[in-house]
N, C-alpha and C positions, 0 to 999 in steps of 0.2 A: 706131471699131468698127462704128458703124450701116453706112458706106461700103465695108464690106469684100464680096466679095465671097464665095459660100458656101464654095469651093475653099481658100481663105484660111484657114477659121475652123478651131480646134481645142477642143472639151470635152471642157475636165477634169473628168471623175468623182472625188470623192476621200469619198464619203461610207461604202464598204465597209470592213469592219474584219477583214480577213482572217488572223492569226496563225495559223501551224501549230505542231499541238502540239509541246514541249518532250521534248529526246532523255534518254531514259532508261538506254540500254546502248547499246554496240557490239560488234561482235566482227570477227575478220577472217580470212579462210581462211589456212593453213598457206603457200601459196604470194603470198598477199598480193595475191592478183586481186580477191576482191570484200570488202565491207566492207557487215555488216550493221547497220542501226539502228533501234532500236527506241524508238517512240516511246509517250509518257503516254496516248494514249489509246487504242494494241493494234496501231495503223497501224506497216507493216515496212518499207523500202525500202533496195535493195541498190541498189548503186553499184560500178561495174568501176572498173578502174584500167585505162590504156594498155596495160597488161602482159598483158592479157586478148588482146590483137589477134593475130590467126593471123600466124604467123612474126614476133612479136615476140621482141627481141632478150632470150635469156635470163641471160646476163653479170648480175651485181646492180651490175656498176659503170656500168651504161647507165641506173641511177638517178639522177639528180641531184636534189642537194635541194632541193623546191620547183622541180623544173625540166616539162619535158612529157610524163617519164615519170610524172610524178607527180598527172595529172590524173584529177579523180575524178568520173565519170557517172553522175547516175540512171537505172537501167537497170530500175527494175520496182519495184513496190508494190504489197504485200498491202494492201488496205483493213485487215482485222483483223477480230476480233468486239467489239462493243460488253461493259464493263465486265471486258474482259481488260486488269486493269492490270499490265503488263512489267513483270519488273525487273532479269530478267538473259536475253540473247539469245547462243549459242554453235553455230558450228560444228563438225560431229558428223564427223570424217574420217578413221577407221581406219584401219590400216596403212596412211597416206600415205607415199608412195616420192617422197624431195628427189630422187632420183637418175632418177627416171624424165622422161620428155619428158612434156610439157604437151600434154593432149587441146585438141583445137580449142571445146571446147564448157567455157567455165570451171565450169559448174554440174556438170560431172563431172572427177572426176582418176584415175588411174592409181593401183591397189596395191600394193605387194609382188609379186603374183603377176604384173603385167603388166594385171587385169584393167581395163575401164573401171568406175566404180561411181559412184555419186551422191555428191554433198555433202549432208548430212541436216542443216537449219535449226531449231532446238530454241531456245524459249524459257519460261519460268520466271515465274512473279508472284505477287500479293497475292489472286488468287481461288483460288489453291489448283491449279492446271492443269501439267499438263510438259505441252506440246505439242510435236509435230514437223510442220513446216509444207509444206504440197504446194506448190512452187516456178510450179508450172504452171499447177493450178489455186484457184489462189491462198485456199485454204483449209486447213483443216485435217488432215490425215495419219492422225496418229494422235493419243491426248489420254489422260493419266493424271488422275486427277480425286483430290487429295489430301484431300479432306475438308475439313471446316470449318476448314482452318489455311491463310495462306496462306506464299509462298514468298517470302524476303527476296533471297537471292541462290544461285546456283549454281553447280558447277562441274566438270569431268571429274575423273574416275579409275580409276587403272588399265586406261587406253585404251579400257574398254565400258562405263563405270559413268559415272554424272550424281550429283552433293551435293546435295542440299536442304535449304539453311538456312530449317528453319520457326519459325511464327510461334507455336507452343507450345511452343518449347524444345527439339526435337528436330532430327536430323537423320538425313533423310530419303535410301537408297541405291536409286535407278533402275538395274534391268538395260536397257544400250539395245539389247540384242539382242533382246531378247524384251519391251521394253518395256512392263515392269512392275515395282511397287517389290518389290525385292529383301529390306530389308531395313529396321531403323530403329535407330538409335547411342540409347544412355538418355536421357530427357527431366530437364530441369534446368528452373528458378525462370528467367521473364523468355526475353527474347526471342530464338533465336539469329537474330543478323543478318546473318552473314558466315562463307564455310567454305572450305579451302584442303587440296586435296590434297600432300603433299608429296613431291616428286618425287629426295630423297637418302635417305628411312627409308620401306623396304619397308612399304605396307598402313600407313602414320598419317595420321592425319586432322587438321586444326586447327579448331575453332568457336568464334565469336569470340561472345559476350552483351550485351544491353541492361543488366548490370550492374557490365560493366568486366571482366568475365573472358575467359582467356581459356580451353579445354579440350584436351589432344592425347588421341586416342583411338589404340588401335590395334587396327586390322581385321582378324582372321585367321579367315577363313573365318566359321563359325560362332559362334566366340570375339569378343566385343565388350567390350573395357572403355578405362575413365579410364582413363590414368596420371600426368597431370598438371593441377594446375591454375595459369595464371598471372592475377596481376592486380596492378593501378597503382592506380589510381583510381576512383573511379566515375565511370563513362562509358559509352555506349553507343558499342559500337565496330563502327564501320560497313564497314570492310575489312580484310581482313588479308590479307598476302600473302608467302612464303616467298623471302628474296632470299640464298644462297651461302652456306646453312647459320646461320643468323638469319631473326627472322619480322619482321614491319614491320605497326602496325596504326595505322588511322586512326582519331580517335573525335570525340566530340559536343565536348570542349575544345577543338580544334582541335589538338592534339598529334599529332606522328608519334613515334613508338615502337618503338627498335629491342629485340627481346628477345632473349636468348639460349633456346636451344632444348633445352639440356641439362636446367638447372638451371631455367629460367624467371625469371629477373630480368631487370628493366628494366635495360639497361645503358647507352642514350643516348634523351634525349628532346629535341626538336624543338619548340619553342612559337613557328612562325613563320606561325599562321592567326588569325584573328580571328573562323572560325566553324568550323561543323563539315567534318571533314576527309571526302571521302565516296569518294574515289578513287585507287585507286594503281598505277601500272604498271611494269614493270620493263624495264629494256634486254636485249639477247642476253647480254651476257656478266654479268648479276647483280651490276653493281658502282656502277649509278646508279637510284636513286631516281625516282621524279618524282610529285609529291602536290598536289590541289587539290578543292576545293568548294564552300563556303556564299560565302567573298571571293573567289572568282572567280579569284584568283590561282593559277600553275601555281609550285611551288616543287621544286628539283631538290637531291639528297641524295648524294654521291659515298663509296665506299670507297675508303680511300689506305691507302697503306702508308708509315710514319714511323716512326722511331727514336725513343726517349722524349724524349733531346733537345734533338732538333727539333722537337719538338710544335707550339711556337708557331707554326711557319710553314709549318703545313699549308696554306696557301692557297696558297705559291706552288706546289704539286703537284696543284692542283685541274684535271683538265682533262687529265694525265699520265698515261702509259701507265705502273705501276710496276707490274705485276703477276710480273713475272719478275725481283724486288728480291729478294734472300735475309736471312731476317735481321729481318727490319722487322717490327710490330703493325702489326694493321688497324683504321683508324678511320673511324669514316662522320662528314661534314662536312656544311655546307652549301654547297652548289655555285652555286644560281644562282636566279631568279628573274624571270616574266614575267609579262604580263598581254594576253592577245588577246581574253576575252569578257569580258562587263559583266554578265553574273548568273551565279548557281549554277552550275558544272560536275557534273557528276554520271558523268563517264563519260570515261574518260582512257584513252587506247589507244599504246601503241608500236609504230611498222613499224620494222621493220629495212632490208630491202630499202632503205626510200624513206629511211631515216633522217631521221626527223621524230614528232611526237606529233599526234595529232589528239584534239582535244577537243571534247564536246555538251554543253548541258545547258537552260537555262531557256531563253537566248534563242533556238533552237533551229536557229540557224545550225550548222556544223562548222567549227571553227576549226582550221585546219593550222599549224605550230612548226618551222620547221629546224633543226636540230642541228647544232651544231661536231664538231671531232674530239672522240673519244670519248664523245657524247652529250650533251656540257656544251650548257647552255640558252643561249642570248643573254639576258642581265639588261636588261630592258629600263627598270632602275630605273638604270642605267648608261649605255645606250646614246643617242644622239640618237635623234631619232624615225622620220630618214630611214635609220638602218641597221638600224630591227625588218625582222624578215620575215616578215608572220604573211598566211594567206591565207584565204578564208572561201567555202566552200561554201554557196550559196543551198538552204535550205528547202525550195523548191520545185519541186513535179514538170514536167518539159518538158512543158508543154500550158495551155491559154489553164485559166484558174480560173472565168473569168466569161463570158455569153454576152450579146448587146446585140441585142433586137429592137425595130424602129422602125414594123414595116409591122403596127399593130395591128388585131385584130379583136372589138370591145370587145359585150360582150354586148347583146342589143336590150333598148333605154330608157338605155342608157347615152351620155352625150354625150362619152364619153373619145374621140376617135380615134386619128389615125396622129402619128408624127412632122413629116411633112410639114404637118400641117393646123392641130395644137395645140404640137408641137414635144414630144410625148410619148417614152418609151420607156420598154421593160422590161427592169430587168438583173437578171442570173439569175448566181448563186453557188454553186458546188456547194463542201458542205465533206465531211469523211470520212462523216461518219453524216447529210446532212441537204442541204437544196438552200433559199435561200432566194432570194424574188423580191422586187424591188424596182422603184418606180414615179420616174420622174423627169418633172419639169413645167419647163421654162427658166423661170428664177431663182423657182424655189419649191421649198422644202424636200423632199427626197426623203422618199416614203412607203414604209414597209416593210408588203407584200404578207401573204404568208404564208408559213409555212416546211415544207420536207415532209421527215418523220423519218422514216427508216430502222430498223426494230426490234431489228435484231440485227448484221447483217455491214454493214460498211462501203460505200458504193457506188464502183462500178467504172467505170459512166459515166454521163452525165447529155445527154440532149437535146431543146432546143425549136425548135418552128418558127418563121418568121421574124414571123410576126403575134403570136405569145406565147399560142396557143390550145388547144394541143398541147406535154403537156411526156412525156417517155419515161425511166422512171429504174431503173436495174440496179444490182442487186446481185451476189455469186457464184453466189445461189442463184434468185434470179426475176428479172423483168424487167415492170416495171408502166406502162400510160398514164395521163393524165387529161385531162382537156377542164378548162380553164380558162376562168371568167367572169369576165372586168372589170367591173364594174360600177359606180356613180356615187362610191357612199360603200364599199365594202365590193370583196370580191373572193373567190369559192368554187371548188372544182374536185369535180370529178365522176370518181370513178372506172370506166376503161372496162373494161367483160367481155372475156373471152380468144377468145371466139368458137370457132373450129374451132383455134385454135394453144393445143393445149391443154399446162398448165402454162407457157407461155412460161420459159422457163429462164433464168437468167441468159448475161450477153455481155462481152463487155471492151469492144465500140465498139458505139456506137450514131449516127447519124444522118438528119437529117429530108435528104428528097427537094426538088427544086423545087418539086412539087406542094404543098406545108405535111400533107401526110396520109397518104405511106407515109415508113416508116421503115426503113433498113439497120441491120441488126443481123451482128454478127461477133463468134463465141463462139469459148471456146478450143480448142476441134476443128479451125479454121480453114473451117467452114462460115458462109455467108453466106443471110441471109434478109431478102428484102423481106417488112415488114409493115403491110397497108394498115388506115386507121383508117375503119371505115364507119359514114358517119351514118345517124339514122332514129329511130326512138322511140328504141328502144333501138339504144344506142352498141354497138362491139366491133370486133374486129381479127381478123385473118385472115392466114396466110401466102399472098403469092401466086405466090414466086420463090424457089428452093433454090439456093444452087448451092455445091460442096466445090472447094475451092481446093487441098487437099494431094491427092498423088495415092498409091496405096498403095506403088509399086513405089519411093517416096523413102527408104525404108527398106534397102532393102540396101546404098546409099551410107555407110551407117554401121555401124560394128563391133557387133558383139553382146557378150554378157555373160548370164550364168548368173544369178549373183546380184541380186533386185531390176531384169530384163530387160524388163519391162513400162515400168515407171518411166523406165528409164537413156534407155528408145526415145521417150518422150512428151516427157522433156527433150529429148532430140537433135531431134526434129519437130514440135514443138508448142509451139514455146515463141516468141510473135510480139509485136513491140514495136512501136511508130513507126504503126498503123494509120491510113487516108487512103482517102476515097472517094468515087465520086461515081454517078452515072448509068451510068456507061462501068466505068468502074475502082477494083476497089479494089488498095491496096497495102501492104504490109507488111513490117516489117522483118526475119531471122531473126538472133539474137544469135548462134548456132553460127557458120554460118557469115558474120556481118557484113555481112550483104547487105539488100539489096532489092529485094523482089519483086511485080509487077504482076503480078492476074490480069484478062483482060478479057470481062464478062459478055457481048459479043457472039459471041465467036469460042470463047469457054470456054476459052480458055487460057490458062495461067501462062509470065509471060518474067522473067527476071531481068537489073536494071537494071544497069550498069556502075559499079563503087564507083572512091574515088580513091584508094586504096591500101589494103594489105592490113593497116594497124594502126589505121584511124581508125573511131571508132566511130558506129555513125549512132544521133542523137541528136533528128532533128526529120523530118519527110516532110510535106508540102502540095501538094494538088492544085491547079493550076492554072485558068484558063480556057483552054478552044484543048487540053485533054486536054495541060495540060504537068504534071510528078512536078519537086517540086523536094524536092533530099534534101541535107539540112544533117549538117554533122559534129564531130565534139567540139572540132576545132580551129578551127570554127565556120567554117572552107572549104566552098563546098555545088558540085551539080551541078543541071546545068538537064534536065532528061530528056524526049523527043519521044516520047508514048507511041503514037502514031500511027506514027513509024516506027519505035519501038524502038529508039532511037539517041538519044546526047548532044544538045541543041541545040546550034546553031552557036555560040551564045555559050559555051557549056561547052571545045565543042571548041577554039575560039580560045584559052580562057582558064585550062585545066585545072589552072595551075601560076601564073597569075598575080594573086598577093593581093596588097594594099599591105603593104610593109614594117610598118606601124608598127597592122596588123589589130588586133581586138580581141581582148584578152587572151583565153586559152580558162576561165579560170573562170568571163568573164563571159557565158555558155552562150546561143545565139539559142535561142529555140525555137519562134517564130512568128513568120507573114506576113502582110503586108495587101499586096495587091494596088492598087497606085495606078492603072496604067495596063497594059496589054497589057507593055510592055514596061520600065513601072518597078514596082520592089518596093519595098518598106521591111520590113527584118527588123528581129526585137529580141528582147531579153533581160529580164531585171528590170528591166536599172536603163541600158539603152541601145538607142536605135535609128540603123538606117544606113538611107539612101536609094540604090540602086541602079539603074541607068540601062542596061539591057541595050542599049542601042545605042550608047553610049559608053564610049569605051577607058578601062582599070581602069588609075588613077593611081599612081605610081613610092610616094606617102605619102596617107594617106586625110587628110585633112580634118578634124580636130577642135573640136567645139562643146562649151563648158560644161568645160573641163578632165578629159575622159575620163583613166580609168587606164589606160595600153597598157600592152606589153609589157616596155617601155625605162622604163618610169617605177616608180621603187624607193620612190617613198615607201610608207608604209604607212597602208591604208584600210580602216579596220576598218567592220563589216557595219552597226554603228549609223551612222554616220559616211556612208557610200554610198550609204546608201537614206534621210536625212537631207533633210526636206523640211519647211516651216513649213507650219502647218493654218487657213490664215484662212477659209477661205470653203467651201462643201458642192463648188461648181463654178465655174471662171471661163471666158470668154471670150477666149482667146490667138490672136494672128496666129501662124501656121506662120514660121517662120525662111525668111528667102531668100538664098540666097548668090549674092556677086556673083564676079565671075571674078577670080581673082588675077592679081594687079600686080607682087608681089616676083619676085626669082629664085628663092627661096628657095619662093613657093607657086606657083610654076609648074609644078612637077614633082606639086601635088598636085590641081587640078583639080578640076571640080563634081560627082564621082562618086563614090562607097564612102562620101559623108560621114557621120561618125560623132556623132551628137548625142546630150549625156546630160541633155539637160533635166528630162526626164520620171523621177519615182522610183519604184519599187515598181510596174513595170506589169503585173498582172496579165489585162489584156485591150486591143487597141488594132482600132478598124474604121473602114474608110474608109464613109460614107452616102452613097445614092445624089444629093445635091444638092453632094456634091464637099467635105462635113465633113467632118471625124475624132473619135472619140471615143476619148481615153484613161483608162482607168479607171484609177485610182492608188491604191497600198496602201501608206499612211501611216506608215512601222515604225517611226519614231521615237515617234511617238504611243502605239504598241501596248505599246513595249516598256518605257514610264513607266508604264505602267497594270499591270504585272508584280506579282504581290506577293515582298517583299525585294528591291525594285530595290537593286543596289548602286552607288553613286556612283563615276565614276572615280577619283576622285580622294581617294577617301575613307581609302586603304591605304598613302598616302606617293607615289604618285604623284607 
């Protein structure tokens, strides 16, 4: 190791303890484009599906299961507000028209009337809140404030009305046109925890209580009363849900519970959980089940049709299309059973379209489910291990988590220096509500800094300069510096005055300049501002550079709308993702129309870069040296862009269509670059990085290190399992891998380029150092997710 040279060396970071919080709800738009989730601590982020891409194909049989239409993008994230605890999140989409064509801008869809209009994002919780949430600017809309009660779950009715299952036993009727509570159902003993519009009895309601009851109301107008009351047992019963003229409820014994709706009796119950049951969803045609919660287990529930009998051999009809049988009872069975996550679910979703279930809950990955014909589960208490099919959506958002500065400027009397001289560095953590900084010494213990808390709104961006002197952190609503002292034993920050930029507003991107002392800042108006930090007695900042990147006449390229015409134009123009910057240029993604856009602060003008087809979504953008735009994409194919001539680089052009067959799976998402040389990259993902060689021809099969998952590889890897890494030491010192040139026939066709190495676990930041090292910072999920409270065992269910 002493022998090695600096080029050679790689530090592993593995001392940050990074877990994102656990999914609380999901919901999904009518047409099955974007998929909202809602997490424990207020934080939103929606995720497109393939089917979002302008001129994608609208056929539902161009879905495959688990196949490329079915890939799903972080496409945006509300920070949240601090102690908004979710607990049920629902798209709001009035007279949606299946029949109409799909606007290019998924956050808007087509009426009834033909008009364009918004998707309106509502969520519900334990602080007592309906909120509807501004897609754009990434706050709040509008907020109904219920009082001292909060809200367990909720749900539409009657196409303009929202349920409010509160925490005093009532339930609570939101008008969403005029957003305000409309109205209130009788208040009863204990909790209502669950409420259920019913969609075959005109104006009834179902609420489900923490006392095993259940209640059917019915709503007409003015007129509010019980009609019914049902109850099994005592139990808190956590959902309930109307399936083909029967209700289905989950409770704290772990029982499913089919009832009849007439009379109210229990007429089948299910005892196949071992903890509380907390989630229930149902297929298009209301004949399969599917329930899971506290064990983790997803267990699936079929209605058949049987002759009395036949009774006994309901099973071999299980999975059977018999609904056009004449003659036959209906009976609900047990269908099937599997296991994709390893804690709590708390939030079980059915697509139709994709035909599959997507599940969230503790660990707080998203666990994807294929479905056989007729929705029947794969029993994975059945199958070998190599024929599950479960697939797992990474937690985290495309963008580096952590930032690594080496080139320090440590306060006077202080002996800390640079990386170079002590082998120092500062690694800086941004979380939803907070930034914490951290001190590293080669082979001594990492010291943790300080941490800076955010008071109310989630931060949106975070950036320091490369000495660690200067840190810049935004929220929705401001945007704050500090000057930071290193010091021998201790470490304090000084907050800097706003000087002449007054208020400083909040931004969505922020970054430090070469200089370490102005800052770009890019708000969501799409205007940009350098902000210089001036020293002197007293500190403060100052704008010294404007410049507006949209121009106004972008506006008439898009259709108007009467209704909410303000709003529908700020989604259409305003709405910028994938942001990148430098001296020269910045750039910017637009989700409408799927593009990216460079403006260049010399010439002031906006170009737009050349994409690689009209469904692929862009998911990553990094500025170059040499003023080169490299822009990645969900199928994790990117383009190399010459922002000096406004054209593809040569390697792009040569190579527009040439990937290695056996590429990197697209769940396993790049989302960042490190710059090795002018013309080598190394991109990466979580849980993977490739080494690229722009002057060398892109090989027939990439190269694989460490048994990556491809394309072609069916086994199944589940997200603990992936990111699965031992914890012995805070850091070690590793030789970088060298590959030698293949000798077989066999790896002749693959060549020292595109190599795909999965050494590295849980990377949430990687940078090359000016002495020719690398540092990868590692996020240890095996570790995190032991430390869970109710971990449950795999193997603890009959696995």
């Amino acid at each position: 190791m002493e022998t090695q040279s600096n080029s050679e060396k790689t530090y592993r970071l593995r001392f940050l303890e990074y877990l994102p919080p656990a999914t609380e709800c999901m919901a999904v738009t009518r047409d099955e484009k974007l998929l909202a989730v809602g997490r424990e601590n207020g934080q939103i982020e929606i995720y497109a599906s393939r089917a979002c891409g302008i001129n994608m194909a609208r056929d539902t049989s161009k879905f495959n299961s688990i196949g490329k239409a079915d890939t799903w993008t972080m496409i945006h994230v509300i920070p949240g507000i601090r102690n908004n605890d979710i607990r049920n999140i629902t798209w709001y989409e009035p007279d949606f028209c299946t029949l109409s064509k799909s606007t290019n801008n998924a956050f808007t869809y087509k009426d009834v009337s033909g008009d364009i209009v918004p998707r309106r994002l509502l969520t519900t919780g334990l602080n007592g809140a309906v909120i509807e949430w501004d897609l754009v600017n990434l706050q709040s809309r509008k907020i109904i404030d219920l009082g001292d009660t909060g809200i367990w779950d909720s749900c539409l009715h009657d196409s303009s009305m929202l349920l409010c299952a509160c925490d005093d036993g009532a339930v609570r009727i939101i008008c969403l046109e005029s957003f305000t509570e409309l109205k209130r159902l009788p208040i009863f003993d204990g909790k209502c925890l669950s409420v259920a519009s019913s969609t075959t009895e005109k104006n009834t309601i179902y609420a489900a209580y923490s006392d095993g009851s259940i209640r059917k109301f019915l709503d007409g107008g003015d007129k509010k009363r019980l009609t019914k009351v049902f109850k099994h047992k005592e139990a808190s019963i956590w959902t309930i849900e109307e399936v083909d003229g029967f209700l289905v409820s989950g409770d704290s014994n772990g029982e499913i519970i089919i009832w009849d709706k007439m009379n109210g009796n229990a007429i089948k119950t299910f005892k196949d959980f071992e903890g509380d049951v907390l989630t229930i969803a149902v297929n298009h045609d209301q004949r399969t089940i599917y329930a899971s919660g506290v064990d983790s287990k997803v267990v699936a529930y079929k209605e058949v049709h049987i002759s009395g009998k036949n009774a006994h051999k309901y099973n071999k009809i299980i999975g059977h299309d018999e609904s056009n049988k004449v003659g036959l009872e209906k009976e609900w069975v047990y269908s099937g059973t599997t296991r994709g996550q390893s804690h709590d679910i708390k939030s079980l979703l059915y697509l139709e379209n994709h035909q599959c279930l997507i599940s969230g809950g503790v660990s707080t990955d998203l666990c994807i489910y294929s479905l056989e014909k007729y929705g029947k589960l794969q029993d994975s208490f059945k199958l070998k291990r190599s024929n599950k099919k479960f697939l797992h959506i990474p937690p985290f958002e495309l963008k580096n988590q952590v930032t690594i500065c080496t080139d320090l400027a440590p306060a006077e009397g202080s002996k800390k220096t640079s990386w170079e001289d002590e082998g120092i560095m500062i690694v800086v953590l941004r979380k939803t509500f907070s930034v914490e900084l951290w001190m590293y010494e080669v082979r001594k213990k990492p010291v943790f800094l300080l941490e800076f808390e955010k008071s109310q709104f989630g931060i949106t961006s975070v950036s320091v300069n490369s000495s660690a002197s200067y840190i810049c952190i935004s929220d929705i609503e401001t945007t704050h510096f500090y000057k930071i002292n290193i010091l021998e034993d201790e470490v304090n920050f000084q907050k800097i005055s706003e000087g002449n930029a007054v208020g400083l507003p909040g931004v969505i991107y922020t970054k430090f300049m070469q200089n370490n002392q102005t800052v770009l800042t890019f708000n969501k108006e799409g205007e940009v501002n350098f902000v210089k930090i001036k020293e002197g007695d007293n500190l403060s900042v100052e704008v010294t550079n404007t410049y507006q990147t949209q121009q106004e006449s972008d506006e008439d390229m898009y259709e108007s709308d009467e209704e909410d015409k303000e709003y529908v134009s700020t989604l259409k123009r305003k709405f910028f993702t994938q942001i990148t910057a430098n001296e020269n240029f910045i750039s910017f993604g637009s989700f409408e129309q799927n593009q990216v856009f460079f403006f260049d602060f010399n010439t002031k003008e906006i170009f737009k870069a050349m994409g690689i087809d009209k469904t692929s979504l862009v998911t990553f953008t990094q500025l170059l040296t040499g003023n080169r735009l490299l822009v990645c994409y969900d199928t994790n194919k990117f383009l190399l862009h010459d922002l000096s001539d406004r054209n593809l680089s040569s390697f792009s052009r040569k190579n527009l269509k040439k990937f290695p067959i056996n590429y990197i799976h697209q769940y396993n998402r790049i989302y960042a670059c490190v710059e090795l040389e002018p013309t080598k990259l190394m991109l990466y993902s979580h849980f993977t990085n490739i080494v690229i060689d722009l002057d060398k021809k892109i090989p027939e099969h990439s190269k694989v290190v460490r048994n990556h998952p491809s394309k072609t590889d069916t086994r199944t890897m589940n997200w603990n399992e992936t990111l699965s890494f031992h914890h012995k030491k805070y850091m070690q010192l590793l030789p970088q891998r060298s590959y030698e040139k293949a000798n077989t026939k066999q790896e002749e066709h693959e060549g020292d380029n595109f190599v795909i190495d999965n050494k590295y676990k849980g990377i949430l930041c990687m940078k090359k150092l000016d002495d020719g090292s690398m540092v990868v910072v590692e996020n240890l999920w095996t570790n995190l997710l032991n430390r869970l409270p109710g971990v449950v065992k795999v193997n603890k269910f009959g696995q």
